[in-house]
Each structure stands twice: as structure tokens, then as C-alpha cells.
N, C-alpha and C positions, 0 to 999 in steps of 0.2 A: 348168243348164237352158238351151236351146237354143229361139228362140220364130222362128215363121217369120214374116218380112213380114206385118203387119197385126194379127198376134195379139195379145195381150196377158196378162200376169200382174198380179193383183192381190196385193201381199203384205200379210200382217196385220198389225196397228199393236201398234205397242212403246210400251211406256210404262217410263219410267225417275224415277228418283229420284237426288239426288245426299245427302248428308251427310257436312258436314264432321267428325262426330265420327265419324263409323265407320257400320255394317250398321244399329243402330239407330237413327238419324237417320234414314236411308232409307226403312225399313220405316215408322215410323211416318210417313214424309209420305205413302207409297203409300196407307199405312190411310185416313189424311185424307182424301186425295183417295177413295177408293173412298168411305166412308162422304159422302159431302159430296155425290154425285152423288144424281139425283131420283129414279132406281129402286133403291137400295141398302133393302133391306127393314129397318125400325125395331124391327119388330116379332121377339119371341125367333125364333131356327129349331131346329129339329132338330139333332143332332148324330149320325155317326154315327159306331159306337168299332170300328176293325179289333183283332179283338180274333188273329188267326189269327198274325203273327208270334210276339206274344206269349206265346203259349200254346203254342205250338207244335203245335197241332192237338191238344190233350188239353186239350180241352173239358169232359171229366168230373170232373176233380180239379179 
């Protein structure tokens, strides 16, 4: 990316985890942190199931 004099780029914030045991150390401090913030909803949501690899488009069987 090439910015001319004066311009500017905003890039989006990364968020990382470290874990000394492995993937699941990580993941679950990620979780933490996301649930522990003040908009993260408490309340059940919805789920939705891609059901189309699965099935492979034969939805009737």
C-alpha cells in the first residue's frame, strides 16, 4: 500500500492470546476476555446450523 503525503491508513486492531500449554490456553483466555467485556450478550442467542456442506445439497433424504 502506497499512501500519498498527508494521507493516512487506519489498520484494525488485533488481538492475541499467548498459552503456555498449547491452542487451548489461548482460546480459552480469548473466550475470557470476550465474555468479560460489557457488551458481550448474557443472554442465550440463536444459533445458526449450515447444514449445505453437510448434506451435500440433498436436503430431502
Amino acid at each position: 500500500m502506497s499512501l500519498a503525503p498527508g494521507d493516512a491508513y487506519e489498520t484494525p486492531w488485533v488481538y492475541y492470546a499467548y498459552g503456555s500449554t498449547g491452542l487451548d490456553e489461548a482460546s480459552g483466555r480469548i473466550h475470557a476476555w470476550l465474555r468479560s467485556l460489557p457488551l458481550h450478550p448474557t443472554r442465550p442467542r440463536r444459533v445458526l446450523v449450515n447444514t449445505w456442506e453437510a448434506a451435500y445439497f440433498d436436503h430431502d433424504h
